[in-house]
N, C-alpha and C positions, 0 to 999 in steps of 0.2 A: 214331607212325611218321614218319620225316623225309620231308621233302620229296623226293619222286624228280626233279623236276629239278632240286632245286639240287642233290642230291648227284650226280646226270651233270654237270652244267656244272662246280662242284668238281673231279671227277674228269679233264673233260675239262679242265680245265684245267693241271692237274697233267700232264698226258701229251701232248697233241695238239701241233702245229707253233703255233698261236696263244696257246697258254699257254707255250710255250716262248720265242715272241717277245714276250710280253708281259714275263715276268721278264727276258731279256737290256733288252727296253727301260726297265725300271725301273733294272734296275742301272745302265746307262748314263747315264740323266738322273743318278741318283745320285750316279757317280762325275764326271761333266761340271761337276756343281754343286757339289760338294763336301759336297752334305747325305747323311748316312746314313738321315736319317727315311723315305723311299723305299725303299733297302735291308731295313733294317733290319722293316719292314711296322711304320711307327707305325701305332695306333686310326686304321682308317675317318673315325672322325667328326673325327679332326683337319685330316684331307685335306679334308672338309667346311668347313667352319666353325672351329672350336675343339671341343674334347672336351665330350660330352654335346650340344650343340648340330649338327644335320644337315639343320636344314629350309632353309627358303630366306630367310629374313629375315635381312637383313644387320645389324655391327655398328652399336653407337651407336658415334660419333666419339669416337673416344679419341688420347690423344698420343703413343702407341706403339704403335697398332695393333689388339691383341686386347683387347680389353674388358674388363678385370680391375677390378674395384673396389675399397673397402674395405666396411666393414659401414653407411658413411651413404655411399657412392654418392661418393667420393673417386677420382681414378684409381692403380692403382697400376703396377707395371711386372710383363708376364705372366708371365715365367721364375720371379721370385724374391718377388714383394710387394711392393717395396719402394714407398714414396710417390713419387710424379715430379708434376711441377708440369707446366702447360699448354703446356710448350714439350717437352712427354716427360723433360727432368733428372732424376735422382735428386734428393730435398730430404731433410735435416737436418729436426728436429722442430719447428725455429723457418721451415721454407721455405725455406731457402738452398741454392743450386742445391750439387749435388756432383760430383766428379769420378768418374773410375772407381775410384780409390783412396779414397774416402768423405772429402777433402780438401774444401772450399768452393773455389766455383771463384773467381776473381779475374777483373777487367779489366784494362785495358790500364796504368794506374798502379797495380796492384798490391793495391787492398782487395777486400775480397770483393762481389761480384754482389748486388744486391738480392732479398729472393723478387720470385718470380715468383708467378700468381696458382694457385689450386688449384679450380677447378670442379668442382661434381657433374657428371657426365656426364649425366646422364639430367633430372634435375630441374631444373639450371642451364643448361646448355650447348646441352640442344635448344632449349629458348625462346630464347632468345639466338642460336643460329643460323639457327634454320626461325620462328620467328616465332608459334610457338604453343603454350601451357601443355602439360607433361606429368609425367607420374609413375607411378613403380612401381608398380604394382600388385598383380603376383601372380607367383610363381614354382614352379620346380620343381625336382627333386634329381636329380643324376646321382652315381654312382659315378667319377670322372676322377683316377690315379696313385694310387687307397688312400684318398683323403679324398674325404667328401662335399662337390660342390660344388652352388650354388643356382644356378640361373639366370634372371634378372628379364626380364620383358617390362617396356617403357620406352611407357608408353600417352598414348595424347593424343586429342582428337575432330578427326583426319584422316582423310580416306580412303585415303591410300596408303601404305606403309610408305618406309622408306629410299632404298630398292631400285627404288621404283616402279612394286611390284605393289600389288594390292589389300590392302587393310588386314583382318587376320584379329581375331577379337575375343580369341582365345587367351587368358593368365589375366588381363586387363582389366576391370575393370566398371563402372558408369554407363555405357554407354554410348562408351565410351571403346572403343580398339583398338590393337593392337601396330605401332610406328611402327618399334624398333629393338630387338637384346639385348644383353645384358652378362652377366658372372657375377661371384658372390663364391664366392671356396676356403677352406672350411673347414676346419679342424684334426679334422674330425671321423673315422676311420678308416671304411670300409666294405668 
């Protein structure tokens, strides 16, 4: 049997004068911003965090934002896949930054750009930033657009997470505890 308050607050939402101004105010921000994802009512959890992920641990630092990896903890870019090197670029297979048109970008005399470097996020990038060992350790699967994706807890022996709340032990072990997350998207259907 469902919940009888969520189904009144559902329902009161649907009818009353504060669900009525809540949707005019959705759409508004919507149409003010030009993002449809409001409109539209993308996943909860993306309003969250990123999809599958809704708790309160923040991402690890990545170079375009949403935490996307590759299968050894590479960053990639979150919309499409694709590899971006440390400064967020799109890279070519050899590292070489790209344009929007998959072109190598050039400098000011005209050759192309050096790579730039490619850090693991989780395993390279937080020691190097925060100044103390860490590693994947454990994860978990969400259903997110059809494919299964996995999402890594980034563990280290700290006590506060990112964020600067308490350090949760989540799928961590030794002794270790979740500092930051990330996710890899799988080709898997669900």
């Amino acid at each position: 049997m469902p919940d009888r308050r969520r189904l009144s607050d559902a329902l009161a939402a649907d009818t009353d004068r504060r669900g009525f101004l809540a949707r005019t105010s959705a759409w508004l921000i919507a149409a003010a911003t030009g993002t449809a994802a409001l409109a539209a009512g993308e996943e909860d959890a993306e309003a969250y965090h990123y999809c599958g992920h809704t708790y309160t641990t923040a991402s690890c630092p990545h170079p375009t934002g949403i935490p996307r990896v590759d299968i050894h903890g590479y960053p990639l870019r979150h919309r499409d896949g694709h590899p971006v090197d440390d400064l967020g670029r799109p890279v070519d297979r050899s590292g070489h930054p790209l344009d929007e048109h998959g072109r190598r970008l050039t400098g000011p005399d005209g050759r192309p750009l050096p790579p730039a470097p490619r850090t693991r996020v989780c395993q390279d990038g937080i020691p190097e930033r925060y100044g103390f060992p860490t590693r994947v350790d454990g994860s978990w699967y969400r259903c997110c657009g059809g494919k299964v994706r996995r999402l890594m807890d980034c563990c280290g022996y700290h006590r506060t997470r990112i964020n600067g709340d308490a350090a949760l032990t989540g799928y961590c072990y030794a002794g270790r505890k979740v500092f930051c997350v990330m996710y890899f998207q799988t080709q898997v259907p669900c």
